[in-house]
N, C-alpha and C positions, 0 to 999 in steps of 0.2 A: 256704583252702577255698572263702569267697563268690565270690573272682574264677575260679577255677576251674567253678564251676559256673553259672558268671555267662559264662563263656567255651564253656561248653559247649551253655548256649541259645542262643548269640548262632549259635553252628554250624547248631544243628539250626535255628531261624529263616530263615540263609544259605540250607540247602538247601531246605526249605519254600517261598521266595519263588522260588528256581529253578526246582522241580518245577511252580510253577503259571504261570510265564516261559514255560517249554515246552511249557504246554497250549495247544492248535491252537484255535483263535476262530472263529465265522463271526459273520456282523454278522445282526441282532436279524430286518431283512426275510426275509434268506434263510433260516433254523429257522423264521419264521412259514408262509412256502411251502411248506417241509418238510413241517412239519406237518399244515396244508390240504391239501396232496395225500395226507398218509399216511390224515388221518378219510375224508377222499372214496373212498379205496380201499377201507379198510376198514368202510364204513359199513353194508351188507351183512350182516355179521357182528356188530355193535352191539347186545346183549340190550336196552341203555335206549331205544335207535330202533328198533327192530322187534318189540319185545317177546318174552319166553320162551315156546315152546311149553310146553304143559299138560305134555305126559310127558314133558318132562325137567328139570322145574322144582326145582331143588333146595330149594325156599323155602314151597312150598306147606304149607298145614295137611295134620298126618297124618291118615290114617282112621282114625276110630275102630273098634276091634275088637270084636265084643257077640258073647258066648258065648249059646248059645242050649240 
């Protein structure tokens, strides 16, 4: 029964090392490029660098309501 199941990690292991064998790479400079061009593109659209407009601020304090 242990070699059995001892056989059958070693499988799932086997395929495991293959599925990440056949993950595609790029080297560390070219995703940093990547990158830098995708913030610069999208920098425009950045709520932490351009800050959120007032009326559509989802975060603001609510109003308070006073019956009168």
């Amino acid at each position: 029964m242990s070699s059995n199941s001892n056989l059958t990690n070693m499988r799932r292991l086997v395929e495991q090392l293959r599925l990440e064998a056949s993950v595609e790479r790029i080297k560390v400079s070219q995703a940093a490029a990547e990158l830098q061009q995708y913030c610069l593109q999208n920098a425009t659209k950045d709520a932490l660098l351009v800050g959120v407009p007032t009326g559509s601020n989802p975060f603001r304090e609510p109003r308070s309501c006073s019956l009168l």
